[in-house]
N, C-alpha and C positions, 0 to 999 in steps of 0.2 A: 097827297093833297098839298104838301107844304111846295113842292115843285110847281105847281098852278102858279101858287100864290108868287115863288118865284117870277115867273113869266111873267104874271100881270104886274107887277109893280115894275119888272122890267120894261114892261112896253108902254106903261101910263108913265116912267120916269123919261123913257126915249120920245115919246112923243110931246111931253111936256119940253124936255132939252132940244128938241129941234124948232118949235113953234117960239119958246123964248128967242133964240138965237138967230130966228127968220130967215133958217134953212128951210124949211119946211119939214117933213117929215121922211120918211128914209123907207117907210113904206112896212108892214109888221113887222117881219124879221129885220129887216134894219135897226127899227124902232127896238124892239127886245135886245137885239145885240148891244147896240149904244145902251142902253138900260140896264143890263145886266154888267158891263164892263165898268159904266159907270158908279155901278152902286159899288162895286170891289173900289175903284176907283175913290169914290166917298168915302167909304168906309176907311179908307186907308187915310184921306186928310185930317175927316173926325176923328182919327182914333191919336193923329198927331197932333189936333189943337186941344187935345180932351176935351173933346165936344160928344157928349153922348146922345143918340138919339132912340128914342121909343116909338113901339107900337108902331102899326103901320104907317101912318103920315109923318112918322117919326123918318123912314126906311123910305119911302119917295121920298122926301125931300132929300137926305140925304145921299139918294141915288140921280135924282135931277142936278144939284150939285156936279156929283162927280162926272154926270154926262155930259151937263156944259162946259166942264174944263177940261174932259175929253175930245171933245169936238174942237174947243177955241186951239189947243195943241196940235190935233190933223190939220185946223186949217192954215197954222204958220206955218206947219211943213207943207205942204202943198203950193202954198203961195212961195216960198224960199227957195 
């Protein structure tokens, strides 16, 4: 069960991080990917400003966080 929940907060942080960013979305798996990369991602700035986060709305945000600084990174290399 806790894999589910994995995925979906994955894909509700990917789809939040692309809709912020007005990429659009990246399409499920896309959306899960960026979401899932992102939360490690988060996880890893929060855990460097000590910034703790709870509970689930705790865990999106801080996985939306780390997707949009995910993305804002691919797209300087891309564009460079």
């Amino acid at each position: 069960m806790d894999i589910l929940w994995f995925l979906l907060i994955g894909l509700i942080a990917g789809w939040l991080a692309g809709q912020i960013m007005q990429g659009g979305g990246y399409g499920i798996i896309g959306d899960i990917v960026v979401g899932i990369v992102g939360s490690i991602v988060g996880g890893f700035l929060f855990d460097l400003l000590g910034i703790t986060a709870y509970g689930t709305l705790g865990s999106i945000v801080m996985a939306v966080v780390g997707a949009i600084l995910l993305i804002t990174i691919l797209r300087m290399i891309k564009h460079a």
